[in-house]
C-alpha positions in Angstrom: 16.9 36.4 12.8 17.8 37.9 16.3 14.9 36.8 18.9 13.1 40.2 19.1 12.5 39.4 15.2 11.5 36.2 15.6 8.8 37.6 18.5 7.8 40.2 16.5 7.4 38.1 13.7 5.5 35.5 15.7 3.2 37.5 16.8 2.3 39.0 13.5 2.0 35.4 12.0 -0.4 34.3 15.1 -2.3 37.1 14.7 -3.1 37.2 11.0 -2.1 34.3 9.3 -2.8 31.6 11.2 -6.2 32.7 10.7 -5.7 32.5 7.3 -4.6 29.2 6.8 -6.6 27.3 9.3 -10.0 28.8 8.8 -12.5 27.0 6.7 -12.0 27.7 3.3 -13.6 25.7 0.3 -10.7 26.1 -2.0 -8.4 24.6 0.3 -7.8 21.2 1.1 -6.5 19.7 4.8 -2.9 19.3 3.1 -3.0 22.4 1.5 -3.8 24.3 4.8 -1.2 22.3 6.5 1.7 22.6 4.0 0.8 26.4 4.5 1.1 26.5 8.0 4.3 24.3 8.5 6.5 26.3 6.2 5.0 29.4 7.8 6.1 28.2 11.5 9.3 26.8 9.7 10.1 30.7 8.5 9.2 32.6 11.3 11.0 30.2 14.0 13.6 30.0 11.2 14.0 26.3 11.7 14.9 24.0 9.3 12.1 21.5 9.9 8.9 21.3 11.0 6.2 18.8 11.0 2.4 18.1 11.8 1.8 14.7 12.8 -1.4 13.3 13.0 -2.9 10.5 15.4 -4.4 7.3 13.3 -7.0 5.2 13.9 -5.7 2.8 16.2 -4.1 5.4 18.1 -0.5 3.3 18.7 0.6 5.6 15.2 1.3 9.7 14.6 1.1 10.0 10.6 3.3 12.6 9.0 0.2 14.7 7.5 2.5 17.8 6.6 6.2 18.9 6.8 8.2 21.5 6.0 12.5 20.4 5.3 11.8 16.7 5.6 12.7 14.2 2.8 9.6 14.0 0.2 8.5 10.0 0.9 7.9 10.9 4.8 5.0 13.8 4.0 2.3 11.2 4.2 4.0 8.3 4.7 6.0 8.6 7.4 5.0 7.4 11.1 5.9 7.7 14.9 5.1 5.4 17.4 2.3 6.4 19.9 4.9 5.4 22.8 6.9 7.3 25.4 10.0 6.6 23.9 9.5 8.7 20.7 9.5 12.9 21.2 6.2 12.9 19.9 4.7 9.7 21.9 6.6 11.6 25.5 4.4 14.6 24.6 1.0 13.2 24.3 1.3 10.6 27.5 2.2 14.0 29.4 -0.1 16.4 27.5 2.5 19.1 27.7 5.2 20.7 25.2 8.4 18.6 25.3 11.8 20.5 24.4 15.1 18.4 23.8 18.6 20.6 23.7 20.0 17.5 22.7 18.7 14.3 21.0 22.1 12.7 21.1 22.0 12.4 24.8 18.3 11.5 25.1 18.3 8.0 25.3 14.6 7.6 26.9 13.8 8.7 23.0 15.1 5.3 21.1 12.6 5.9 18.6 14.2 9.2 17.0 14.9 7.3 13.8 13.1 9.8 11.8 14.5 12.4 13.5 18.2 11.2 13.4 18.1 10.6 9.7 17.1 14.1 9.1 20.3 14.7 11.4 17.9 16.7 14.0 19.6 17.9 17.2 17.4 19.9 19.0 13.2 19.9 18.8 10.6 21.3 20.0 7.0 19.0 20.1 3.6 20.3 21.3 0.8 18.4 21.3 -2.7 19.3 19.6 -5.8 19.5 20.9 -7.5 18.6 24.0 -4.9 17.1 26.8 -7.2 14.2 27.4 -8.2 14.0 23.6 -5.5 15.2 21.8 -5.5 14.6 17.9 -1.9 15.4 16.9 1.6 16.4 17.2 3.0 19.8 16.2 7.0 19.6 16.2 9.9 21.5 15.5 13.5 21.0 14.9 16.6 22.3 14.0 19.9 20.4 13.1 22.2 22.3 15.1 22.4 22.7 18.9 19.5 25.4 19.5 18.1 26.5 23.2 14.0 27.2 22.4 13.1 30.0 24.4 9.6 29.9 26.4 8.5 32.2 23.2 9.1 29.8 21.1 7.4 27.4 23.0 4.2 29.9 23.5 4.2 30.6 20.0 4.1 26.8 19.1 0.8 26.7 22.0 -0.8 29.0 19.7 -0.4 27.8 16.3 -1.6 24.2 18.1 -4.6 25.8 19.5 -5.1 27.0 15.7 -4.6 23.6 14.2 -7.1 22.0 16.4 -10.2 22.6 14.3 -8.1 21.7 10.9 -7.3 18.9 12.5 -10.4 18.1 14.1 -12.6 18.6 11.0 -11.5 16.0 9.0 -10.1 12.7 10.2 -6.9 11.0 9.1 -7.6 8.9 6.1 -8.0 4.4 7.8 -4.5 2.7 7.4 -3.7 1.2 3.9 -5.1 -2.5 4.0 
């Protein structure tokens, strides 16, 4: 997909079926709406994985509450540290998007474990909700070298800004005892 396709086709998906999959419908569940939406982004960014991750209670954790291309056991099981050493910990302490040309040579990110096994190389992370509040993680990566245009990075704004109220509405379930 050239990157006027992947524009166009961004746009189209913000537009219409974001709305779709995020707004409040009964016969959807929270996972349901979320696996929608991350094989949508997954598609139309034509990345191999994407992931919501969602802060816990204690707020040191991000849960894997959907993915798209990740192995089976991490979709709801699967955790990042809350900590500036993680791509997903970096982008909530700065309450921007964080984009990484190359996790090899990032060594401020020591806890890419998840990320390495899945044999990610580049990623893009974007964090959900309000900068002071936020309430998740929206990430995606791909497993060769891949330079994520500001588009890209615009589009993944917008599909956080539509995850908010998914999010939002329904908090992640209290850690297992």
């Amino acid at each position: 997909m050239t990157r006027g396709d992947r524009e166009k086709a961004g746009q189209a998906t913000t537009a219409t079926g974001l709305r779709d999959v995020t707004g409040p419908r009964p016969d959807r569940s929270k996972a349901d709406a979320l696996s929608a939406l991350v094989a949508q982004v997954r598609r139309t960014l034509g990345v191999p994985l994407c992931k919501v991750l969602e802060i816990d209670h204690s707020g040191r954790w991000l849960h894997v509450a959907a993915g798209s291309g990740w192995l089976p056991e991490i979709v709801g099981s699967g955790r990042v540290p809350c900590q500036t050493t993680s791509q997903a910990g970096l982008t909530l302490a700065l309450g921007t998007p964080v984009v990484c040309e190359d996790l090899g040579h990032a060594y401020n990110l020591c806890n890419a474990t998840l990320l390495r096994r899945h044999g990610a190389v580049s990623g893009v992370t974007v964090p959900i909700g309000h900068p002071e509040h936020p309430c998740g993680v929206l990430s995606v990566h791909d497993v060769s070298h891949r330079v994520f245009t500001p588009h890209d990075v615009r589009f993944l704004l917008g599909v956080a800004r539509a995850l908010r109220p998914l999010l939002e509405r329904e908090p992640p379930p209290p850690p297992a005892a």
